[in-house]
N, C-alpha and C positions, 0 to 999 in steps of 0.2 A: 343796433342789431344785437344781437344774442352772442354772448359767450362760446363759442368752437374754437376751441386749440386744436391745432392739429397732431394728430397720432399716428401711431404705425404699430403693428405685430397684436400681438395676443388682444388689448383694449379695442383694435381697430372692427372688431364684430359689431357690425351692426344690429342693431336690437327695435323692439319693437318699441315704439314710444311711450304704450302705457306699461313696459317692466319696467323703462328708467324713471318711468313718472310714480310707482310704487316704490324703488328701491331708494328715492329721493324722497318721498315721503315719511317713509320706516327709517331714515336714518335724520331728517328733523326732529321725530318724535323723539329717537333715541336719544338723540343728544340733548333736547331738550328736559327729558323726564332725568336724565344723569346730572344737570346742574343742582337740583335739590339736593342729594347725594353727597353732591362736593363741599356744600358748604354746611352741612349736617357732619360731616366727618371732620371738618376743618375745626369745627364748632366744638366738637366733642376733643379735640387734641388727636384725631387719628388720621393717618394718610387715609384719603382717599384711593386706593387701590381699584376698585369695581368702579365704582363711580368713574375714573379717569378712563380705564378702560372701556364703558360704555361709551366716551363721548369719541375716543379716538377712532369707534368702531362706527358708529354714526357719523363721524366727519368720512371715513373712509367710504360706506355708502356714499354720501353725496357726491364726492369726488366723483367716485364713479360712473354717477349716474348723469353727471356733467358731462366729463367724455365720451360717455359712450351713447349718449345720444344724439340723434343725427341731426334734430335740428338746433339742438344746446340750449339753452336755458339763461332768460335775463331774469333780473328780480324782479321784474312786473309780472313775469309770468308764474310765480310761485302761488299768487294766492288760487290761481284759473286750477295749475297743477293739482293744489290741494282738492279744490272742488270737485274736480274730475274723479282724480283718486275716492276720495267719500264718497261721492256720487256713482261713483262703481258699486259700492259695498253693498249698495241698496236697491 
């Protein structure tokens, strides 16, 4: 079965399935586009600052979009999600 913790207060709004299926998507890319970043700056001798920041902002979408969707989300369902999401775009 899928992923549902259960919640209460503010997160407990129910949402439509394809905003958590967008904000779960916008926060894969994010965090994936911000790993280049980290090891470009690590590379260079500088903290990653922005880089780190995009990915915590990106895990934080995900998060979100795990709880706050109503039927929750397994990892087989990610690649369907992704499909759906692009396949809106067009």
């Amino acid at each position: 079965g899928a992923f549902k913790p259960k919640i209460e207060g503010y997160f407990a709004v129910s949402r439509v399935p394809w905003e958590t299926d967008l904000i779960l998507v916008l926060g894969m890319v994010i965090s994936v586009l911000a790993v280049p970043g980290i090891f470009s700056s690590i590379v260079d001798g500088n903290p990653p600052r922005a880089a780190t920041i995009a990915v915590v902002i990106g895990g934080g979408m995900i998060i979100y979009a795990v709880y706050t969707n109503p039927n929750g989300y397994a990892l087989n369902d990610i690649p369907n999600v992704i499909a759906r999401v692009v396949g809106g775009l067009f």
